[in-house]
C-alpha positions as CSV (number, residue, x, y, z in Angstrom):
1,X,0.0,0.0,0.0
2,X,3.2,2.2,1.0
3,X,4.5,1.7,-2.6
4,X,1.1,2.9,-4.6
5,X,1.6,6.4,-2.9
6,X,5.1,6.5,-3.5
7,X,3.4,6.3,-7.3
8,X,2.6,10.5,-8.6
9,X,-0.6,10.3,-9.4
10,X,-0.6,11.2,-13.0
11,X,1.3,8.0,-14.2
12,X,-1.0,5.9,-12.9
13,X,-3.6,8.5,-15.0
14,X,-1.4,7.7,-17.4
15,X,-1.0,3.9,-17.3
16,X,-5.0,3.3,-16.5
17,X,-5.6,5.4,-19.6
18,X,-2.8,3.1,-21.6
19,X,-4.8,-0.3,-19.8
20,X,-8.3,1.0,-21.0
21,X,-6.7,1.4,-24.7
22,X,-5.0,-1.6,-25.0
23,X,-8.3,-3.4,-23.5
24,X,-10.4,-1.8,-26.0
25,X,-7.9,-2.5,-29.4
26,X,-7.7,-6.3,-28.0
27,X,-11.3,-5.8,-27.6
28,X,-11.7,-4.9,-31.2
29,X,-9.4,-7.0,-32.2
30,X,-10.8,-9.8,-31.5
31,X,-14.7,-8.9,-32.5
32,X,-12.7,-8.1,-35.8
33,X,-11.1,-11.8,-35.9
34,X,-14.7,-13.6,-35.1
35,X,-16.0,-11.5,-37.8
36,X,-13.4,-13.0,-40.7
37,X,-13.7,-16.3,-39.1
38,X,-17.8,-16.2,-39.4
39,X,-16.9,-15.2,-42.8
40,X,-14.7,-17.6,-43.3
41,X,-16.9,-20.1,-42.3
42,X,-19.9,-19.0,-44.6
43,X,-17.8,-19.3,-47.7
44,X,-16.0,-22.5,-46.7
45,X,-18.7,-23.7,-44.9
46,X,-16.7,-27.4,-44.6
47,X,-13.3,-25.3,-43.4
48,X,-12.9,-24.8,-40.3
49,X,-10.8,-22.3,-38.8
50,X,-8.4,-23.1,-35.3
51,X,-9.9,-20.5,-32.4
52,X,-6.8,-19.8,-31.3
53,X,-6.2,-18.0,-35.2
54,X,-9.5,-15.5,-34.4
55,X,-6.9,-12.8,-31.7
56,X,-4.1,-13.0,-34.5
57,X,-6.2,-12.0,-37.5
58,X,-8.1,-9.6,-35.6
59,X,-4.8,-8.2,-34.8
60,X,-3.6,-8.4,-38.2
61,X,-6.7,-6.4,-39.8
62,X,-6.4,-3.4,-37.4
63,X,-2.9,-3.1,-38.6
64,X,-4.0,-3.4,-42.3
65,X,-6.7,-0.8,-42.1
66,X,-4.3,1.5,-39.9
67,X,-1.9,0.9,-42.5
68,X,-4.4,1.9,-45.5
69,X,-5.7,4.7,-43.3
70,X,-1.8,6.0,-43.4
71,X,-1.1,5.6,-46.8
72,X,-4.1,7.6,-48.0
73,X,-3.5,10.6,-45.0
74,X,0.3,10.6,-47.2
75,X,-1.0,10.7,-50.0
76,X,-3.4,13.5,-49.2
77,X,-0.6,15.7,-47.7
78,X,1.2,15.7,-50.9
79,X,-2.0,17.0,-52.2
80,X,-2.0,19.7,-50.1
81,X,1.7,20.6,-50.0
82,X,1.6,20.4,-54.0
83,X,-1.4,22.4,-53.9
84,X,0.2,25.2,-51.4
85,X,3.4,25.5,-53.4
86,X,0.9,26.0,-56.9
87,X,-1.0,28.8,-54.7
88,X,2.4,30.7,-54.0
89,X,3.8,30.1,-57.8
90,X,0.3,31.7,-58.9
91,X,0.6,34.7,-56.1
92,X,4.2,35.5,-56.6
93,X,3.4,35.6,-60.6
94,X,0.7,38.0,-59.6
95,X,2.6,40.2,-58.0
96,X,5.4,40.5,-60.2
97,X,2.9,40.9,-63.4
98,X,0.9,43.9,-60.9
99,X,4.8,45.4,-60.0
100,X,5.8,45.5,-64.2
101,X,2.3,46.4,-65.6
């Protein structure tokens, strides 16, 4: 009991925050992994899948859709830093046609 007051309060903020979102991704996870395996099972009806597959594959999806999620977010700051530099090119021509005319 001596030793948890010892602890400053905000990391244990900080690791009960970190506990509720790994419980909730793990959570996920594996709602995720029953959901391919159900799928699974009502295309291949005669396949059956090992339980102890439905945590890994949930795991695997979240890290496929973060990793989809990531490569559009990239691609769409290239759109916008392409788009910026265009926007300057157009104002700096701007004011070097309104300086000369």
């Amino acid at each position: 009991m001596a030793q948890a007051e010892t602890v400053p309060k905000s990391t244990s903020e900080w690791g009960e925050i970190a506990d509720g979102a790994l419980s909730f991704i793990y959570s996920l996870a594996h709602l995720i992994g029953q959901g391919i395996v159900q799928l699974v099972h009502t295309i291949l009806p005669s396949m059956s899948v090992p339980t102890d597959l439905v945590d890994p594959i949930g795991l695997l999806a979240i890290l496929t859709i973060f990793l989809a999620i990531a490569s559009i977010a990239k691609r769409l700051v290239w759109i916008v830093v392409i788009a910026g530099w265009v926007l300057i090119v157009i104002r700096l021509a701007l004011v070097i046609v309104q300086h000369y005319a």
